[in-house]
N, C-alpha and C positions, 0 to 999 in steps of 0.2 A: 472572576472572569466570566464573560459571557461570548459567545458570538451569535447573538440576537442582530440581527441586518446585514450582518456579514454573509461574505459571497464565496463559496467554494467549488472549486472545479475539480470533478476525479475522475477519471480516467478509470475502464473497467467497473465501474460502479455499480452495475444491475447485480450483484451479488457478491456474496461473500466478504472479505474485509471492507472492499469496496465501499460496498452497500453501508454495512456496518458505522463506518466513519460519517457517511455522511446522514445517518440516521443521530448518531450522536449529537452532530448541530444541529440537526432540525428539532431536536431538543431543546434546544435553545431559543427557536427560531430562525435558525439562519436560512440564507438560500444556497439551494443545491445542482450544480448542474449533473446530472448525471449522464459523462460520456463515454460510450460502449457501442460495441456493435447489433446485439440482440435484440432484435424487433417484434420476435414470432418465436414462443412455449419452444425451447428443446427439450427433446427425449431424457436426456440425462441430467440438464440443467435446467435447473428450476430461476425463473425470474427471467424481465424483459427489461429495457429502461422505462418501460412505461409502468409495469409491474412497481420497481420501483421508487419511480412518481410518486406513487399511489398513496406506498409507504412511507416515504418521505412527508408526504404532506398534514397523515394521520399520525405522524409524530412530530406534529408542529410547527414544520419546513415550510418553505417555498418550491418547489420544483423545477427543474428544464431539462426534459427527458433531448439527448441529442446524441444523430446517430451518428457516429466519431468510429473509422477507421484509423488509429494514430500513427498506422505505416504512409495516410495521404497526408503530407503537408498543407495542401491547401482546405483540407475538409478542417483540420486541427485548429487552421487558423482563424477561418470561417468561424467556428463553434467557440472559439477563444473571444472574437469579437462581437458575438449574438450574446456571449454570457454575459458580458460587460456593459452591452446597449439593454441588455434588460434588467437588470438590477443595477446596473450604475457601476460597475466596475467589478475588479476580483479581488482577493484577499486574501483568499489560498487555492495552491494549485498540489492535488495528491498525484503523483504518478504512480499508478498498482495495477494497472494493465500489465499482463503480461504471461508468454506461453513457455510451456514446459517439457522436456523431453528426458529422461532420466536414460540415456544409451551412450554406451560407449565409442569410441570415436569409430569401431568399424561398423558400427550398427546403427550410427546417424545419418536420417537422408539429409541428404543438402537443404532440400526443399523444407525440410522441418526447422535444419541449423537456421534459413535465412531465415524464415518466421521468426525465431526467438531473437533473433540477434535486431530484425526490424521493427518488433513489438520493446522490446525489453530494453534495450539499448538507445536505438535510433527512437524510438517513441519516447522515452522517458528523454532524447536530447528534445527532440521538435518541440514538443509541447511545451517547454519548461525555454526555450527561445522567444517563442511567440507569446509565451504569457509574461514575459517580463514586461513589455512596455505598459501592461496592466498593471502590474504588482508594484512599478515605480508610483503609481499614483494612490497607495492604500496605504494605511495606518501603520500597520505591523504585517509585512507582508511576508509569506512564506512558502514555500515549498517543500515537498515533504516525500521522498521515495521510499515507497515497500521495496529495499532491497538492504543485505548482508553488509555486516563490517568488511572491510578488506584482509581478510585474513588470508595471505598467500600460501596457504600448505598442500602438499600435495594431495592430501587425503580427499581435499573440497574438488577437486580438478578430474583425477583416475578415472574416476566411476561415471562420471558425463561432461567431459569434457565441453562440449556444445554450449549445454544450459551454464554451467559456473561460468565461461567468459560470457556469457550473457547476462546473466545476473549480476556477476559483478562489473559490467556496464554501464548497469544501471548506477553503482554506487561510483564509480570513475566521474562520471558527470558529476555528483554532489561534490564528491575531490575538490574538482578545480572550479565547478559555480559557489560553491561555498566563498571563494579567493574571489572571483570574480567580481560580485556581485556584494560582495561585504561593504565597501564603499557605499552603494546606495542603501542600505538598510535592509537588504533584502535576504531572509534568513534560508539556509538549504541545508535540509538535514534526511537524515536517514533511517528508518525506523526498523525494527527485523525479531519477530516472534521467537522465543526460546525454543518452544515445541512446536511441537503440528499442529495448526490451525482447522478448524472442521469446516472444511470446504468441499464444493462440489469438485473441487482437483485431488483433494487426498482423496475421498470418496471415487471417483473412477481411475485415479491411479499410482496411488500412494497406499492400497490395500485396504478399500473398501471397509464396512461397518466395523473391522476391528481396528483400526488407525482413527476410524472415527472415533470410537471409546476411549481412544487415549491421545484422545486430541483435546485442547481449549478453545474455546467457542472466539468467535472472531470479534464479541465485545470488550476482549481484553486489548486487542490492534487497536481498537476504536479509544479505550480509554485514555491511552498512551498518546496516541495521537492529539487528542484534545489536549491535555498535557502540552505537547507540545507547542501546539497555535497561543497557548497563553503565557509563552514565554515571549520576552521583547526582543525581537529578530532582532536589531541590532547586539544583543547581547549574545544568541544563542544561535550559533551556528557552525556547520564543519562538521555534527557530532554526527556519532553511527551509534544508535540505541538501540539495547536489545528493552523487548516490552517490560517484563517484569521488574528487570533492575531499575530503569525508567520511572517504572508506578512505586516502585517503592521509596525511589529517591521524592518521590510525591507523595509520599505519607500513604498510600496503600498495604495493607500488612494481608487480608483476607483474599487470598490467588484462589482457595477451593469454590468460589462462586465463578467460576471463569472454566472450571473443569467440564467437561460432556457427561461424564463418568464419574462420580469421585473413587468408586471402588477399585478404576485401574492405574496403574502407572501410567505416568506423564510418557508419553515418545517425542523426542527431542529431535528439533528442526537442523536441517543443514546449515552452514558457515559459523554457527555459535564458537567463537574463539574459546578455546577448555580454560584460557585463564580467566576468563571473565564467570565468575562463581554465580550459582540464581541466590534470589535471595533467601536470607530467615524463612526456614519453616516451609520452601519449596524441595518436595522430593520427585525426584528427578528419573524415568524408568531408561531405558536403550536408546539408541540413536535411530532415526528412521533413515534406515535406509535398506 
């Protein structure tokens, strides 16, 4: 499987899994649209969309750095149909945009709740509306959200009430686009890290350099993902994958090239359902939280 000419749209992409994924097809050569809002160096966050670009294209890509607010419908749509008039249409749409707030319900501002719920939710619906009349026209069309299985337990809820119905928002859309959309061939599925991911989110707020240490670097999201785009959307879709069980049902067996650290334990990501075991030979440290 290749996706050499193939056309990818992601959402939040100037870094981190983001970035990641679509570095993986430019691998390939595919092309990349990278849409986010980051124009101009932040203090804390490293990379721009043009940033990148940059990188995209030094690993073999095509690029289209675009600046995509996914709370504006008409900016989403615009950038939906600029990716499609310039490479000739899309192929895959990732939705991984998306904001974080880890407060309990009296400690949440509104103003933060509406963010996550307009980024994470409503962004992962707009984008994935307006790119279907795209995706009806490609090969193996797919879509693909960075968000958690459905697992309704309280424990995912208690502690930030705000972000879990946000996050699993995002997974409610694949629910019912999965149904929707099965008919035309168009696959929707949902992708979700075991552990903490080393990102510039766990690093300012998920407990800085030592969350980093026991975190997996974000080319294990990326591998999974590819994984996924080379299955035949008409076959494969509905599912909620966690990464490793994923790469492993993919013949992957070596998870300690994917560590930050190999000296620390693993810290283990939120919504991971307990029944769903990691695989052979993953050791597995506390839950981050």
């Amino acid at each position: 499987m290749s996706l050499s000419g193939k056309t990818l749209f992601i959402t939040g992409a100037s870094r981190g899994i983001g970035l990641a994924i679509g570095l993986r097809a430019a691998r390939d050569g595919a092309n990349v649209a990278i849409a986010a809002k980051t124009t101009t160096p932040h203090p804390k966050l490293a990379g721009t969309i043009y940033t990148a670009a940059d990188e995209i294209v030094r690993a073999g890509g095509k690029a289209l750095p675009l600046i995509v607010d996914v709370r504006d419908e008409l900016a989403v749509k615009e950038a939906l149909d600029e990716t499609a008039a310039t490479f000739g249409g899309i192929d895959i749409v990732v939705n991984n945009a998306s904001a974080i707030s880890l407060t309990p319900v009296a400690a949440t501002d509104m103003k933060r709740f509406d963010l996550m719920h307009q980024i994470n939710a409503r962004g992962t619906f707009v984008v994935s509306k307006w790119a279907i009349p795209h995706l009806e026209k490609a090969d193996n069309p797919h879509i693909l959200m960075i968000s958690p299985p459905l697992d309704m337990k309280e424990k995912w809820f208690a502690p930030h009430t705000g972000y879990t119905m946000a996050k699993f928002g995002m997974s409610l859309v694949v629910l019912g686009l999965a149904g929707e959309l099965r008919s035309k061939g168009i696959a929707v599925n949902a992708l979700w890290p075991r552990t903490v991911i080393a990102t510039a989110a766990v690093q300012n707020l998920l407990g800085g350099d030592a969350m980093m240490r026991a975190a997996r670097k974000p080319e294990i999201m990326a591998e999974a993902a590819y994984a996924v785009f080379s299955r035949p959307s008409r076959e494969f879709t509905g599912q909620f994958l966690i990464d490793d069980n994923f790469l492993a049902e993919n013949g992957v067996t070596d998870f300690d090239q994917f560590r930050v650290d190999p000296t620390q334990s693993l810290a283990q990501d939120f919504f991971v359902p307990a029944e769903i075991a990691p695989p052979k030979g993953v050791d597995l440290g506390p839950l981050a939280d």
